[in-house]
C-alpha positions in Angstrom: -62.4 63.4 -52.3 -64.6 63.1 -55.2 -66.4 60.0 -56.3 -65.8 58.8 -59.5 -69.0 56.9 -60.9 -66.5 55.3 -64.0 -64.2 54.4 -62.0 -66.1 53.1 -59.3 -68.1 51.1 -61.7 -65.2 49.7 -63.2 -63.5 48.6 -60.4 -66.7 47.1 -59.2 -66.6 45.4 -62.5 -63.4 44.2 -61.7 -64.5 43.0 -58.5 -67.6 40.7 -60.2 -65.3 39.2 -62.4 -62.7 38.2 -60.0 -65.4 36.5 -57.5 -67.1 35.2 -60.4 -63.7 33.2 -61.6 -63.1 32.6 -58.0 -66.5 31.3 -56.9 -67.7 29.7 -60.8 -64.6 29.1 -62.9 -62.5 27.9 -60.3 -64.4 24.8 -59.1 -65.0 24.0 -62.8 -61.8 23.5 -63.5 -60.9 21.5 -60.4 -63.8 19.5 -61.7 -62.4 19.2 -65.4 -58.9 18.1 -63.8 -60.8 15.3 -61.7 -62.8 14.1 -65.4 -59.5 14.3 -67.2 -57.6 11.8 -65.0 -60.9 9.7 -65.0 -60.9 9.8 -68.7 -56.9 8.8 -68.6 -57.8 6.2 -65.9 -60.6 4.6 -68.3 -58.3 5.0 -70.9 -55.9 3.1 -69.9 -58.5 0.1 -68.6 -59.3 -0.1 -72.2 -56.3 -0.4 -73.9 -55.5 -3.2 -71.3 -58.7 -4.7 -72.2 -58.0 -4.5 -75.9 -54.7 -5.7 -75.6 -56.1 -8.8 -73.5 -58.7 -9.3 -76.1 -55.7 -9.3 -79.0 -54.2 -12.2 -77.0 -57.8 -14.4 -76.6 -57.1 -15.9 -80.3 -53.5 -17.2 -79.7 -54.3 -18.2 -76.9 -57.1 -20.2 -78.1 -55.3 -21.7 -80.5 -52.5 -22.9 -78.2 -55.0 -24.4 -75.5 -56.6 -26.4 -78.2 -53.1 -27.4 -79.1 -52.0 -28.5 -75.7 -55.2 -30.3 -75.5 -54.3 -31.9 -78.4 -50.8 -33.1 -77.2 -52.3 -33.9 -73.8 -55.3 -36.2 -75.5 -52.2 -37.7 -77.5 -50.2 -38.7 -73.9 -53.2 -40.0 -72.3 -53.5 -43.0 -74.5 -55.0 -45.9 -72.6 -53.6 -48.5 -75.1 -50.5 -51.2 -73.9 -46.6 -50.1 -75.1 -47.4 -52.8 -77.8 -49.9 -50.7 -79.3 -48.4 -47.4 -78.9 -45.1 -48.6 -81.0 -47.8 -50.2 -83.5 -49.0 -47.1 -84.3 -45.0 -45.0 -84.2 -44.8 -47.8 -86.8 -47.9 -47.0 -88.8 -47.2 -42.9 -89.0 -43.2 -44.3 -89.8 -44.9 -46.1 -92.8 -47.3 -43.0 -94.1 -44.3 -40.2 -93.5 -42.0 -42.7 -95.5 -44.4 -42.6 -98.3 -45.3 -38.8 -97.8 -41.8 -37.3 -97.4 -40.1 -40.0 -99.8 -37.7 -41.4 -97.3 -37.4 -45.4 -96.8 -37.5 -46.5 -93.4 -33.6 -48.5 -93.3 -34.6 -50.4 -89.9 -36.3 -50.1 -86.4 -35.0 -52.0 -83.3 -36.1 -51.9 -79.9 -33.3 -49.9 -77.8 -32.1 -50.0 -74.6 -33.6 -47.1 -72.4 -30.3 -44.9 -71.2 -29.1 -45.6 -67.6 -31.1 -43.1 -65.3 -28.5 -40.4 -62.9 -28.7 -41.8 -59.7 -29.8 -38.2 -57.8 -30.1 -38.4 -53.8 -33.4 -37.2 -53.2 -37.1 -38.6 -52.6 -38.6 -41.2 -55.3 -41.3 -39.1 -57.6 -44.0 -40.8 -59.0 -43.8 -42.1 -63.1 -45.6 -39.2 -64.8 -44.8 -40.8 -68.3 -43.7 -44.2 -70.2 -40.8 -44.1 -72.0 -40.1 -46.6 -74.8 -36.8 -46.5 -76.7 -36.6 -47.7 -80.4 -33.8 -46.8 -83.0 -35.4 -46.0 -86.3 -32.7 -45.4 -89.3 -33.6 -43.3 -92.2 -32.4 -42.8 -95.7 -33.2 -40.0 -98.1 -32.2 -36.7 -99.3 -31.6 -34.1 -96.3 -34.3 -32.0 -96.1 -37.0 -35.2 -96.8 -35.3 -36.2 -93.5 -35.4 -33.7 -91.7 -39.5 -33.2 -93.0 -39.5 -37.2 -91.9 -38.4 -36.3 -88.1 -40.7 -33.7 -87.9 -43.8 -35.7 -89.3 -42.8 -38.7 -86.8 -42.8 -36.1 -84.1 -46.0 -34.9 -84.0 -47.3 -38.0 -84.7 -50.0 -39.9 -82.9 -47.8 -41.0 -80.6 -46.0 -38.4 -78.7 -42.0 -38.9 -79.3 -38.7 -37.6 -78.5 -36.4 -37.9 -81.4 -32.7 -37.4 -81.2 -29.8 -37.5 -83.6 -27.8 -40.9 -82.8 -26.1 -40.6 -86.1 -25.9 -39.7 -89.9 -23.9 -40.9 -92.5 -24.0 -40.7 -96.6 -25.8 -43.7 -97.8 -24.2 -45.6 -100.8 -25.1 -44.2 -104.0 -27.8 -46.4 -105.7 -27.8 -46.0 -109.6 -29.9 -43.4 -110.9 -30.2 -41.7 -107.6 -29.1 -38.6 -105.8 -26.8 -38.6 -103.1 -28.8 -39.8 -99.5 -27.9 -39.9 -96.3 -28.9 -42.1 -93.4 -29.8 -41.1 -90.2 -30.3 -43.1 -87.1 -32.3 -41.8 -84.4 -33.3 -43.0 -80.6 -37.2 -42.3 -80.7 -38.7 -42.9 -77.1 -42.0 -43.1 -77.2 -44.0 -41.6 -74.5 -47.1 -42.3 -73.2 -49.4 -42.8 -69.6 -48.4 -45.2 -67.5 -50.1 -48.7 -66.8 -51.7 -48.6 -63.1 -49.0 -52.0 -63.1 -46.0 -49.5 -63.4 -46.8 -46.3 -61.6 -45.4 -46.8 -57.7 -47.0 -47.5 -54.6 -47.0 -44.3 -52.4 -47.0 -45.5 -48.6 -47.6 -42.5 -46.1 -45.5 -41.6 -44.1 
């Protein structure tokens, strides 16, 4: 058997290259798998973060708004006062929206469901009023909306709309009639007593 220096040399070439991928390469690339899901990992935590950070401005926004409506319910002024003021934003959203404010009576609150379960405490006052409007539709309708984010929190509902006699020299208008309850904190002389049990 002869020895074959190329062919030895080249096969011990071989043999280098081999425990050179095995022992060098090989762990590198294990270790560039591990960076890569690390980078996909981070990756991911950041576009969470960015997406959270997107959402920080709305969300702003609407906790300044519920602070609003919250500062509006928490009025520490008698039902007296409260429909004073209803009246007072009636009077400027009349002017503003050009509708005339027809009548407002004091209405009877609607009989509560009896429900069989335990009392729960008064988290709001309600008081009723009717409040009739007349003007063209969509002055109306930009009336209601006005009296409902007034400074007096309110419920507004449809009772009912009619067309309103034709007045010389005027478009057609309709009158509406709504039940506006007013809502606002109770007295300490309405909430009631809690016994324990």
């Amino acid at each position: 058997m002869t020895f074959d220096l190329g062919r030895t040399s080249a096969f011990a070439a071989l043999l280098i290259v081999l425990a050179g991928y095995w022992l060098v390469f090989r762990p590198l690339e294990a270790t560039l798998a591990d960076r890569y899901a690390e980078l996909d990992v981070a990756r991911a935590s950041i576009e969470r973060r960015l997406a959270l950070a997107r959402r920080i401005s709305p969300l702003e926004r609407e906790r300044t708004e519920l602070e609003t409506q919250l500062r509006r319910t928490h009025a520490t002024v008698s039902g007296a006062e409260s429909v004073e003021r209803f009246l007072r934003d009636a009077a400027a959203v009349s002017a503003r929206d050009r509708v005339a404010v027809e009548s407002v009576a004091g209405a009877v609150g609607q009989p509560a469901v009896a429900v069989a379960r335990a009392p729960q405490a008064v988290i709001l006052d309600e008081l009723p009023l009717d409040i009739t409007l007349r003007g063209h539709y969509g002055d109306v309708i930009r009336a209601v909306r006005d009296l409902g984010n007034g400074q007096v929190p309110a419920r507004l509902t449809l009772a009912s709309l009619g067309v309103a006699d034709r007045r010389p020299g005027e478009r057609p208008n309709i009158n509406a009639t709504f039940h506006a309850t007013l809502l606002r904190e109770p007295d300490a002389a309405t909430l009631p007593r809690l016994h324990p049990l």
